[in-house]
MARBA-3410 file (N, C-alpha, C, O; in Angstrom, 1 decimal):
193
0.8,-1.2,0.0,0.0,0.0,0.0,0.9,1.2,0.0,2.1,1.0,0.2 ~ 0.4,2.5,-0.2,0.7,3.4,-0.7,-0.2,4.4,0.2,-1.3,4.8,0.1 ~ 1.0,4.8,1.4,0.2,5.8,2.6,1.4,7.0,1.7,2.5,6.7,1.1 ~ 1.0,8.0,1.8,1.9,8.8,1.4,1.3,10.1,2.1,0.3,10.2,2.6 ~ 2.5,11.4,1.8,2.4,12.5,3.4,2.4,13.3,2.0,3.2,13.0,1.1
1.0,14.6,2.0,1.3,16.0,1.1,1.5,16.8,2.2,0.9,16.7,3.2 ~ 2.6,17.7,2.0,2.8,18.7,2.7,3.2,18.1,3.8,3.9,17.1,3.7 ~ 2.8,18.5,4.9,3.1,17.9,6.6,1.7,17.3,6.8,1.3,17.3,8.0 ~ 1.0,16.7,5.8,-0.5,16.2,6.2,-0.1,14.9,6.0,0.1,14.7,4.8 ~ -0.1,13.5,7.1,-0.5,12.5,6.5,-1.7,11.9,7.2,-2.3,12.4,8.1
-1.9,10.8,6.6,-3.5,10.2,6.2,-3.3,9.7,8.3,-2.3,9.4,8.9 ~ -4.7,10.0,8.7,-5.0,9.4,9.7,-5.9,8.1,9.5,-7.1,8.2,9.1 ~ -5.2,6.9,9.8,-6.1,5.7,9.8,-6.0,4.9,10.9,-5.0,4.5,11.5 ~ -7.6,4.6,11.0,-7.9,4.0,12.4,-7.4,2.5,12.1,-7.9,1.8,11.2 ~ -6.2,2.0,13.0,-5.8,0.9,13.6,-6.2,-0.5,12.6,-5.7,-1.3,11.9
-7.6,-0.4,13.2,-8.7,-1.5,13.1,-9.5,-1.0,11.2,-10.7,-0.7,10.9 ~ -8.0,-1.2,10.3,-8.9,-1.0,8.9,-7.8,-1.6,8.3,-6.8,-2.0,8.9 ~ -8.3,-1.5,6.7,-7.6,-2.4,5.8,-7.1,-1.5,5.0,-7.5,-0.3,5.4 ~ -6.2,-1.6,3.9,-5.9,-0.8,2.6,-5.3,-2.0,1.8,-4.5,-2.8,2.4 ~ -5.5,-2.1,0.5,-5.2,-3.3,0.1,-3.5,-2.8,-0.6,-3.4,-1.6,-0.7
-2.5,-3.5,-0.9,-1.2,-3.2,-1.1,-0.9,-2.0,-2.0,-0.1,-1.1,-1.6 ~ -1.6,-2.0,-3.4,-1.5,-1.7,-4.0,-3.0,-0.2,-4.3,-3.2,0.1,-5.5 ~ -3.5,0.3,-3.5,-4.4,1.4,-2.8,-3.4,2.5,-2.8,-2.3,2.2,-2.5 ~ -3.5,3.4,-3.1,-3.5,4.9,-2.5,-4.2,5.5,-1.7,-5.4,5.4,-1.8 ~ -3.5,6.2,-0.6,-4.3,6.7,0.1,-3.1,7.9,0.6,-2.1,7.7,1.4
-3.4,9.1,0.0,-2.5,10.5,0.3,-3.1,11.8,1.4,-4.2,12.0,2.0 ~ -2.3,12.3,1.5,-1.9,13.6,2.4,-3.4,13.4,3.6,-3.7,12.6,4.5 ~ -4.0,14.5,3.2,-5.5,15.1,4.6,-6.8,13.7,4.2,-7.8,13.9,3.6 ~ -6.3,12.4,4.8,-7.3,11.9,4.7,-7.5,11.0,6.1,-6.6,10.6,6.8 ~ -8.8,10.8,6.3,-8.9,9.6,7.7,-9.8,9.2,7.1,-10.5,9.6,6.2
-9.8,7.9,8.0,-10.3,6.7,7.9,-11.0,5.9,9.1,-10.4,5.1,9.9 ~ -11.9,6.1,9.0,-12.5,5.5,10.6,-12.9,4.0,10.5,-13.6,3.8,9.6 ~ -12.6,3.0,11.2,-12.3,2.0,12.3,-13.3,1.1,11.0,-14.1,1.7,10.3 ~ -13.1,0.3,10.8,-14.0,-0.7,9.8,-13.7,-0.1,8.6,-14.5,-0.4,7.7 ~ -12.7,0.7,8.1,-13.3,1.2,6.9,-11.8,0.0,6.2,-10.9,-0.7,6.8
-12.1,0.4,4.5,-11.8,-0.7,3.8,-11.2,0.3,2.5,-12.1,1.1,2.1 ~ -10.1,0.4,1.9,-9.5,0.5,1.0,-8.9,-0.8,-0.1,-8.0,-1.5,0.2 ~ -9.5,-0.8,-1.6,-9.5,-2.0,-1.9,-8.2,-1.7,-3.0,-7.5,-0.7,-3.0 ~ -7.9,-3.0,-4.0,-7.2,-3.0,-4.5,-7.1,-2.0,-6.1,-8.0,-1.9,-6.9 ~ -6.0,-1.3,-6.2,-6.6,0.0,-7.2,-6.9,0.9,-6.8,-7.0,1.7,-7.7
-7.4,1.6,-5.5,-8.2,2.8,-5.6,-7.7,3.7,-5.1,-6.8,3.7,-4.3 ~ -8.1,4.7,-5.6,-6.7,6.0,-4.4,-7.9,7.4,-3.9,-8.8,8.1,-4.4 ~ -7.6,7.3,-3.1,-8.1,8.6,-1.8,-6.9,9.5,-2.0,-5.9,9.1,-1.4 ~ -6.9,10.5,-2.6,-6.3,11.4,-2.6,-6.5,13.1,-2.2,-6.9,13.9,-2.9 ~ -5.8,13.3,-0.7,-6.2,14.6,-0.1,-5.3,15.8,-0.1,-4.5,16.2,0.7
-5.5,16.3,-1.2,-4.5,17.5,-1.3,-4.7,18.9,-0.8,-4.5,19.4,0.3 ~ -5.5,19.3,-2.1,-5.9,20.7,-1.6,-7.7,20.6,-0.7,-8.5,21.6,-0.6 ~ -8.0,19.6,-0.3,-8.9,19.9,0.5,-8.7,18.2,1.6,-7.8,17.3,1.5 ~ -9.9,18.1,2.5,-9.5,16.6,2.8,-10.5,15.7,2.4,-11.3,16.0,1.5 ~ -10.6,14.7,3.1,-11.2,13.2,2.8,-11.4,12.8,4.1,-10.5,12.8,5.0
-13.1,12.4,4.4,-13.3,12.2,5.7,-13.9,10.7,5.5,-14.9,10.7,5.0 ~ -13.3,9.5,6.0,-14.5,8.7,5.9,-15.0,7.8,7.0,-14.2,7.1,7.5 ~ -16.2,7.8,7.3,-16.7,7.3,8.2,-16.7,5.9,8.8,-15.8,5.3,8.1 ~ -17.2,5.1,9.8,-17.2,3.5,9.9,-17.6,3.1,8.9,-18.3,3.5,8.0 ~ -16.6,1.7,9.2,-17.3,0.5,8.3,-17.9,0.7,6.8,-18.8,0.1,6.1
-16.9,1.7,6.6,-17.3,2.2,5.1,-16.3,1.7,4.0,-15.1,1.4,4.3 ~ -16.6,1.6,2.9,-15.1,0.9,1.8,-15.5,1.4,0.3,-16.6,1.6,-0.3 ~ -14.3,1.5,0.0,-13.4,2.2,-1.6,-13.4,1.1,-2.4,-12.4,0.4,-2.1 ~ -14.1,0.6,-3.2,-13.8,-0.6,-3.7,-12.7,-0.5,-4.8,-12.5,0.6,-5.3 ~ -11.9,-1.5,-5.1,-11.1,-1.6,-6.5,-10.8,-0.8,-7.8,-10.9,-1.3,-8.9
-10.6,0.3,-7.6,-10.3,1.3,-9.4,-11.3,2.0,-8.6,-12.1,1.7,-9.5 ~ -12.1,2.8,-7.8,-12.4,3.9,-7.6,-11.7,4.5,-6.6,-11.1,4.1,-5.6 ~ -12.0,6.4,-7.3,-11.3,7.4,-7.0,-11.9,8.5,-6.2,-12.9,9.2,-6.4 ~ -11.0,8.3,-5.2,-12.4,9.6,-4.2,-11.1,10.7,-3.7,-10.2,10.5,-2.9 ~ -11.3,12.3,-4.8,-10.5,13.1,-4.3,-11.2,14.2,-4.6,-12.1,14.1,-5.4
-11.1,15.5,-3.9,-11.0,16.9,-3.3,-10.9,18.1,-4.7,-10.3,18.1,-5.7 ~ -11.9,19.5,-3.9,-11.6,20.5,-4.8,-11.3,21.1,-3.3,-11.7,20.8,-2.2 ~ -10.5,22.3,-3.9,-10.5,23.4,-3.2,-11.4,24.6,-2.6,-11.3,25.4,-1.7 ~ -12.4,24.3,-3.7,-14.1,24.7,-3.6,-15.2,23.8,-4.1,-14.9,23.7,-5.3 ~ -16.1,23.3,-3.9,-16.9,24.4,-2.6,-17.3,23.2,-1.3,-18.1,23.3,-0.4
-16.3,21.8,-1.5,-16.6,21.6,0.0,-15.5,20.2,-0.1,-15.5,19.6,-1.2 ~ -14.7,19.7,0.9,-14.4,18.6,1.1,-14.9,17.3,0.6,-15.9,17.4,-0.1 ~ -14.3,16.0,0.6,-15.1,14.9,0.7,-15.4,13.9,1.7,-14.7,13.0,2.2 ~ -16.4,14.3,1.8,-16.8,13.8,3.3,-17.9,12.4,3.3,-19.0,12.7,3.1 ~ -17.6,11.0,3.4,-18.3,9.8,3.4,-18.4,9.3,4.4,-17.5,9.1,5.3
-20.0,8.8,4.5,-20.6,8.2,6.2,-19.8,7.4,6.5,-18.6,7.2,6.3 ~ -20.9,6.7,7.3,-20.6,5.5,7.6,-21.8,4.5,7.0,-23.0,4.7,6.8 ~ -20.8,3.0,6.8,-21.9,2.2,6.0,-21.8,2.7,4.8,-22.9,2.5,4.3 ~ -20.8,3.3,3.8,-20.9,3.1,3.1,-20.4,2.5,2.2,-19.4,1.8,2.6 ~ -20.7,2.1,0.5,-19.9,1.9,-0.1,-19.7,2.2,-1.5,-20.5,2.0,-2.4
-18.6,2.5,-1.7,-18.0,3.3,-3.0,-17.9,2.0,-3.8,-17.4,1.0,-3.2 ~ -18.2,1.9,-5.4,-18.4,0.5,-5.7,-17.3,0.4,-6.7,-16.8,1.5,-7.0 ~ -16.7,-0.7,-7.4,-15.4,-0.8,-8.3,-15.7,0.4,-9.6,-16.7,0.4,-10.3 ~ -14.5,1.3,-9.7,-14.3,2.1,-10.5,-15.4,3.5,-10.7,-15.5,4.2,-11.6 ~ -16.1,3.6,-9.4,-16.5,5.1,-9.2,-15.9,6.7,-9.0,-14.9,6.9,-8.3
-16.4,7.2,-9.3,-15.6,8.6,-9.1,-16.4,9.7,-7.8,-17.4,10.4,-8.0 ~ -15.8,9.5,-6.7,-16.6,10.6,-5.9,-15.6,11.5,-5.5,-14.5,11.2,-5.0 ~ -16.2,13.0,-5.8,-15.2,14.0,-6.2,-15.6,15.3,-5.4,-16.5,16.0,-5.9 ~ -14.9,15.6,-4.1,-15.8,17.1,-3.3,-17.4,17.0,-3.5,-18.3,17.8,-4.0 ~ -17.4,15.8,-2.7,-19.0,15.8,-2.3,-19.4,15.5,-1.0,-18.5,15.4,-0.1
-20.5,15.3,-0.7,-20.7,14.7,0.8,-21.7,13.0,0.6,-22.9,12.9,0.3 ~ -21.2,12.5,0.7,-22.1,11.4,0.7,-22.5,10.4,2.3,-21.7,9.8,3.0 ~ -23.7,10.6,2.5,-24.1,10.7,3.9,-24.0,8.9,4.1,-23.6,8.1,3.3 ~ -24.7,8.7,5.9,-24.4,7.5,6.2,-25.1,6.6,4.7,-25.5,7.2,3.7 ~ -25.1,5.1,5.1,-25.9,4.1,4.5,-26.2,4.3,2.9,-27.3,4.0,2.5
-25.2,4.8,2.0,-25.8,4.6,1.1,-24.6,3.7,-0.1,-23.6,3.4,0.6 ~ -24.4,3.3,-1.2,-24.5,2.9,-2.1,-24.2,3.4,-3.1,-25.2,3.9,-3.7 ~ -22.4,3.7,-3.7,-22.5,4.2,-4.9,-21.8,3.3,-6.1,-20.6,3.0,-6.2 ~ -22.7,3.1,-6.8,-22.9,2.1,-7.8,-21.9,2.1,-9.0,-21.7,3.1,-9.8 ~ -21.1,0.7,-9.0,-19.6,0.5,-10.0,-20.0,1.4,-11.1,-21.2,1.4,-11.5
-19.0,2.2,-11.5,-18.6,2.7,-12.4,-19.6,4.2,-12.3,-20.0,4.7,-13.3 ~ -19.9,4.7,-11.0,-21.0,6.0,-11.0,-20.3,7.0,-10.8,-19.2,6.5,-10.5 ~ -20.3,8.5,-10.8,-19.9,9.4,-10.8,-20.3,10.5,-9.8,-21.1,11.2,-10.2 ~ -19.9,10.7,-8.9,-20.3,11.9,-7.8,-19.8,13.5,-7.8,-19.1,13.9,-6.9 ~ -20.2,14.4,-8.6,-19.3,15.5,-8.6,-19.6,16.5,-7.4,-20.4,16.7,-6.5
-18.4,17.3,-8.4,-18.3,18.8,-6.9,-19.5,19.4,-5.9,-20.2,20.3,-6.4 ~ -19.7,19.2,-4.8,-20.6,20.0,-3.8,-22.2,18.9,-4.2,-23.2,18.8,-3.4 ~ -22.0,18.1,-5.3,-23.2,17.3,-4.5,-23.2,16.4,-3.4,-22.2,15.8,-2.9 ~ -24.7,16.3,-3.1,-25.2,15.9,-1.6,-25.8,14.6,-1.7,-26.9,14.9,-2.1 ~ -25.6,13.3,-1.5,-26.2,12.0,-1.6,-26.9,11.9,-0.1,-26.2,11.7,0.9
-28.1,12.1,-0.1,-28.8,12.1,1.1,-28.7,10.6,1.3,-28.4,9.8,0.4 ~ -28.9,10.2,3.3,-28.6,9.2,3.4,-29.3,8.1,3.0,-30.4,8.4,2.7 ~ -29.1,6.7,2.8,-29.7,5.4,2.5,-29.9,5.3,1.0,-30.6,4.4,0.6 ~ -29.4,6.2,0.3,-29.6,6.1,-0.9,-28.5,5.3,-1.6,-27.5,4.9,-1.1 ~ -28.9,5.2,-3.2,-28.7,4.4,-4.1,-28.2,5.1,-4.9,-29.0,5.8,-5.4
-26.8,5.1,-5.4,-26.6,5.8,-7.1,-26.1,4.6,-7.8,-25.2,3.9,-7.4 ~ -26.9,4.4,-9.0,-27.4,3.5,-9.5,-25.7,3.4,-10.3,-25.1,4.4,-10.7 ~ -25.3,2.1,-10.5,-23.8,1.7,-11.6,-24.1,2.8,-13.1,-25.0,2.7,-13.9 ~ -23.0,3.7,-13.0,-22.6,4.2,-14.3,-23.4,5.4,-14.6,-23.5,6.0,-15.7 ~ -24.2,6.0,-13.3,-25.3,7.5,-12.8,-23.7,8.2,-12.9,-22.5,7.9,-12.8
-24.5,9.4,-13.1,-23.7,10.5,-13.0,-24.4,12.1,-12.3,-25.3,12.9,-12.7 ~ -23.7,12.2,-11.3,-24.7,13.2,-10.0,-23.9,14.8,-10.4,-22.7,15.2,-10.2 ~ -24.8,15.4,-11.0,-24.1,16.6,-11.3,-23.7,17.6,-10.4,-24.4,17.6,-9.4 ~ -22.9,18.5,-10.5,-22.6,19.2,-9.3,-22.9,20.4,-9.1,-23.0,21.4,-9.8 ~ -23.2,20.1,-7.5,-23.9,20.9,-6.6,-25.6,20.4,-6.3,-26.5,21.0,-5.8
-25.6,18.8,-7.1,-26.6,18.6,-7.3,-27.2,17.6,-5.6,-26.4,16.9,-5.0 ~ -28.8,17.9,-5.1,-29.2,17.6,-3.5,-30.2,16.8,-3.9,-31.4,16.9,-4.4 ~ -29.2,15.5,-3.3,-30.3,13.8,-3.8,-30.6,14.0,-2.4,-29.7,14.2,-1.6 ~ -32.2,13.9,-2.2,-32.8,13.8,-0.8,-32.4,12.1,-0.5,-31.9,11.2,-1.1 ~ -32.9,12.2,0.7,-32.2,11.1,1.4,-33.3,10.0,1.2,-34.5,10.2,1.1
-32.8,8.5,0.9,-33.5,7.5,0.2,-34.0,7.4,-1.3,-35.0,7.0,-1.8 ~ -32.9,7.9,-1.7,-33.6,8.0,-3.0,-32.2,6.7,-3.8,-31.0,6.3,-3.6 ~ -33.5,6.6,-4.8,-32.5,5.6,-6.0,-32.5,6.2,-7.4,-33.4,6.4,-8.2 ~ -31.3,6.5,-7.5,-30.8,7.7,-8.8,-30.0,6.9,-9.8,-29.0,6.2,-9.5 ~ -30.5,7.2,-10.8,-30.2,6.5,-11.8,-29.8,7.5,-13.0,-30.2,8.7,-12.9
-29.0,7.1,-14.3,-29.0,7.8,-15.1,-27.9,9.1,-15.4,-27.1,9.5,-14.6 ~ -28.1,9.7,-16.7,-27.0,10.6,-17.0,-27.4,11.4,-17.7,-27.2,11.3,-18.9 ~ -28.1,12.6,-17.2,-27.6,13.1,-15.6,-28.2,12.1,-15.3,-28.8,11.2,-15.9 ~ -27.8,12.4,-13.7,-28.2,11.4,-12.2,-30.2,12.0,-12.1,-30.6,13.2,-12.2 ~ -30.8,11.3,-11.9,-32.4,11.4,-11.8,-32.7,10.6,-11.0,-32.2,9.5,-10.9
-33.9,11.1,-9.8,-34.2,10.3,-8.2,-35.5,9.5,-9.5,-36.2,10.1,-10.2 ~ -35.3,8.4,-9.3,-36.2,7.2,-10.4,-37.1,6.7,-9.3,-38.2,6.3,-9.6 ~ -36.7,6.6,-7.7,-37.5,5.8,-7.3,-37.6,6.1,-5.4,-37.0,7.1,-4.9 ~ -38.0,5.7,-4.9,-38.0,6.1,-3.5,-37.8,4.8,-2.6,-38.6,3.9,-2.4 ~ -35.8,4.8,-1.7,-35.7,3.1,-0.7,-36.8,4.0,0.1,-37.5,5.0,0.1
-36.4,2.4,1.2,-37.0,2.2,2.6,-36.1,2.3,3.0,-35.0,2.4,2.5 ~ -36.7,2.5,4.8,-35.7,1.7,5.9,-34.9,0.7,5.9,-33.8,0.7,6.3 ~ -36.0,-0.5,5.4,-35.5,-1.9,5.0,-33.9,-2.0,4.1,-32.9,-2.6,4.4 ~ -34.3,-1.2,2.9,-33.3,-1.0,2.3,-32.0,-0.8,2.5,-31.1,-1.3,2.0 ~ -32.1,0.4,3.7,-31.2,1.3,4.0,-30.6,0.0,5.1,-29.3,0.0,5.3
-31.1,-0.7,5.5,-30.7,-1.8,6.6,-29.2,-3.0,5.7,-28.1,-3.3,5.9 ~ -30.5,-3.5,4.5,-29.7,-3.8,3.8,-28.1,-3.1,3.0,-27.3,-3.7,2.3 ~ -28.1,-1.9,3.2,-27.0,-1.2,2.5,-25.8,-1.4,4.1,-24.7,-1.9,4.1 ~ -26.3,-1.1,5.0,-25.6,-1.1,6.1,-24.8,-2.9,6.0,-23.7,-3.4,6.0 ~ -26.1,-3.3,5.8,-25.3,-4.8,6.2,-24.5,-5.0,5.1,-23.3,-5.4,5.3
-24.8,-4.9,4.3,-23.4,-5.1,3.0,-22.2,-4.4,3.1,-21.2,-4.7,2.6 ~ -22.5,-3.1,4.1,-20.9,-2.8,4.5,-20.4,-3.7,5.3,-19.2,-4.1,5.2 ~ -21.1,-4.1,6.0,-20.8,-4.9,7.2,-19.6,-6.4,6.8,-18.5,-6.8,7.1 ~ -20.8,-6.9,5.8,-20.3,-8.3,5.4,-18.4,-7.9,4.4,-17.3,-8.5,4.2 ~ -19.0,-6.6,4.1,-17.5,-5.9,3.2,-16.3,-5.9,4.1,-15.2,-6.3,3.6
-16.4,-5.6,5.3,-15.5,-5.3,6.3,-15.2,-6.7,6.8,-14.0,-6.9,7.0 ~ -16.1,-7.9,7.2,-15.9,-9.0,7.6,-14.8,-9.5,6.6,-13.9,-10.1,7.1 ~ -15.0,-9.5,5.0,-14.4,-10.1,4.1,-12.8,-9.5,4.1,-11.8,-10.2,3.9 ~ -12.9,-8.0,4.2,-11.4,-7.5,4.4,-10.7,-7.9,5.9,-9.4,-7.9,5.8 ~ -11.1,-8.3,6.8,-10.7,-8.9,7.8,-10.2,-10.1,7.7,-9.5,-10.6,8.6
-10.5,-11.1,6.3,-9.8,-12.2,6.2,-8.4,-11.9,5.3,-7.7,-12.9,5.0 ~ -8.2,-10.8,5.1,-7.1,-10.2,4.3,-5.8,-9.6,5.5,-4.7,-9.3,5.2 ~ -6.6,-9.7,6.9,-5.8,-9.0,7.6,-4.9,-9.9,8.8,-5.7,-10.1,9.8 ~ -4.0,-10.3,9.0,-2.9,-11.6,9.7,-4.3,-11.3,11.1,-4.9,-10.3,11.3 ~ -4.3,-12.0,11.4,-5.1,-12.1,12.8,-6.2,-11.3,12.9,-6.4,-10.7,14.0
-7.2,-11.1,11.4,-8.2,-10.2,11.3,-9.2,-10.7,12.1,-10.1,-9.9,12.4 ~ -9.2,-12.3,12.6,-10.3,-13.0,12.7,-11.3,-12.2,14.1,-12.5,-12.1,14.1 ~ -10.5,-11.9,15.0,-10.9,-10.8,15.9,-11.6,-9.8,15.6,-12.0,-9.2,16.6 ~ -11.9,-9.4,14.6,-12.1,-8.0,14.2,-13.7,-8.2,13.7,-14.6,-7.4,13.6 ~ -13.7,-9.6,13.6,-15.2,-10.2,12.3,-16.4,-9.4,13.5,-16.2,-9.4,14.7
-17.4,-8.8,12.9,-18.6,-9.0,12.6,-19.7,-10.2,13.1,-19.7,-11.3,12.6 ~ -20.7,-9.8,13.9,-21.5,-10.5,13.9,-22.2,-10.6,12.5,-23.3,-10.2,12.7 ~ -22.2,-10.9,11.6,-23.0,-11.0,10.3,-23.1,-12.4,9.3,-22.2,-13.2,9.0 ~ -24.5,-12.5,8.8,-24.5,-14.2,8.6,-23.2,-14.1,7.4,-22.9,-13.0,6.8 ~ -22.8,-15.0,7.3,-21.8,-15.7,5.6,-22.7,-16.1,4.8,-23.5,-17.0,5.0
-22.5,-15.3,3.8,-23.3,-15.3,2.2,-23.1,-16.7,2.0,-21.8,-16.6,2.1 ~ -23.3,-18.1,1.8,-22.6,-18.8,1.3,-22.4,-19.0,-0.6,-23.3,-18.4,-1.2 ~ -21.7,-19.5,-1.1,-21.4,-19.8,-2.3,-22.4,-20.3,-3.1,-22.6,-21.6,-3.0 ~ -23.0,-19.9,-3.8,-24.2,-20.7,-5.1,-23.8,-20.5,-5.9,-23.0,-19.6,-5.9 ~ -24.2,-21.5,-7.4,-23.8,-20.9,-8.7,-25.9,-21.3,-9.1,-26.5,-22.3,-9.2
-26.2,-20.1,-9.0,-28.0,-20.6,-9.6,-27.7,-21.2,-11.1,-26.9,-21.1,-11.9 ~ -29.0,-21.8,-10.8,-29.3,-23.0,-11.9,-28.6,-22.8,-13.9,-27.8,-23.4,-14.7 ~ -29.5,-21.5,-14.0,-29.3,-20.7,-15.2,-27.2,-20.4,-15.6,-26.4,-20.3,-16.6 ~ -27.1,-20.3,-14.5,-25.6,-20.3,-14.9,-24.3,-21.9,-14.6,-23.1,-22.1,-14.7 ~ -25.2,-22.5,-14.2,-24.2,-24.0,-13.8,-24.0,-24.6,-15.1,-23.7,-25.8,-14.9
-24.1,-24.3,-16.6,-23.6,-24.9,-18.1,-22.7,-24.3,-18.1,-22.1,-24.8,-19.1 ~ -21.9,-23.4,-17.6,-21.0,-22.8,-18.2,-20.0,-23.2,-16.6,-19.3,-22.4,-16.0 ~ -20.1,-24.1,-16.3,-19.0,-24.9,-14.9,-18.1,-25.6,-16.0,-17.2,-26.3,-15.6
END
């Protein structure tokens, strides 16, 4: 992995997290306690910082970095940033879900428990109320979660953070009460075993 210091700022990360070898993660950023940096991705805090909450994770090829205006990037907890997203000087609140390959720009607002749908693009300064599932390019609120939802977004951080714990020499301490997904291949796809 790749901790690296801008200026006299280096990354504050809580103890109890992962960064996978090959991750970036530079200058004004923290990382709170469960959180997960995956293989590929770089958090980069230069001219502003990077705040991210519990049990939250960067998955693989996505990029979460900073403008100098008009606000930090600041991510809950329970979240997750999905393979090859871009969230860029925004705020993305607790519990939500931002979908491989989606796009978060400057000063927008992902209200919590929401959904940005794989390959959305959230224009900026643009204020997704909270629970909403945004889809689309631009980004458009298509549909309205639940609670329920919002439960299930939490727990998929959950199970995220359990799985980076098997990545970590004596992670086993660290696991999660949360059931293990087990392994299926459904019916429709066992011809191609």
């Amino acid at each position: 992995m790749a901790i690296e210091k801008y200026l006299e700022h280096l990354p504050k990360i809580d103890p109890k997290s992962y960064i996978a070898n090959s991750a970036v993660v530079m200058g004004m950023v923290e990382l709170g306690e469960g959180s997960s940096v995956w293989p590929n991705a770089t958090m980069r805090g230069d001219v502003n910082y990077i705040k991210m909450g519990k049990f939250s994770n960067v998955q693989d090829n996505a990029v979460v970095h900073v403008a100098a205006q008009p606000c930090p990037t600041i991510i809950g907890n329970h979240v997750t940033i999905g393979h090859g997203a871009i969230v860029h000087a925004c705020i993305i609140e607790d519990n939500c879900l931002i979908g491989m390959g989606a796009t978060v720009l400057d000063g927008a607002v992902i209200g919590h428990g929401s959904i940005v749908g794989a390959g959305a693009v959230v224009a900026p300064g643009k204020i997704i109320p909270p629970y909403s599932k945004v889809m689309g390019i631009p980004g458009k609120v298509m549909a309205t979660m639940t609670e329920d939802d919002e439960e299930e977004r939490i727990k998929h951080a959950r199970r995220y953070w359990n799985l980076a714990t098997e990545y970590i020499e004596g992670g086993e301490k660290y696991l999660l009460d949360e059931p293990i997904i087990p392994i299926e291949t459904e019916e429709e796809y066992k011809k191609y075993l």
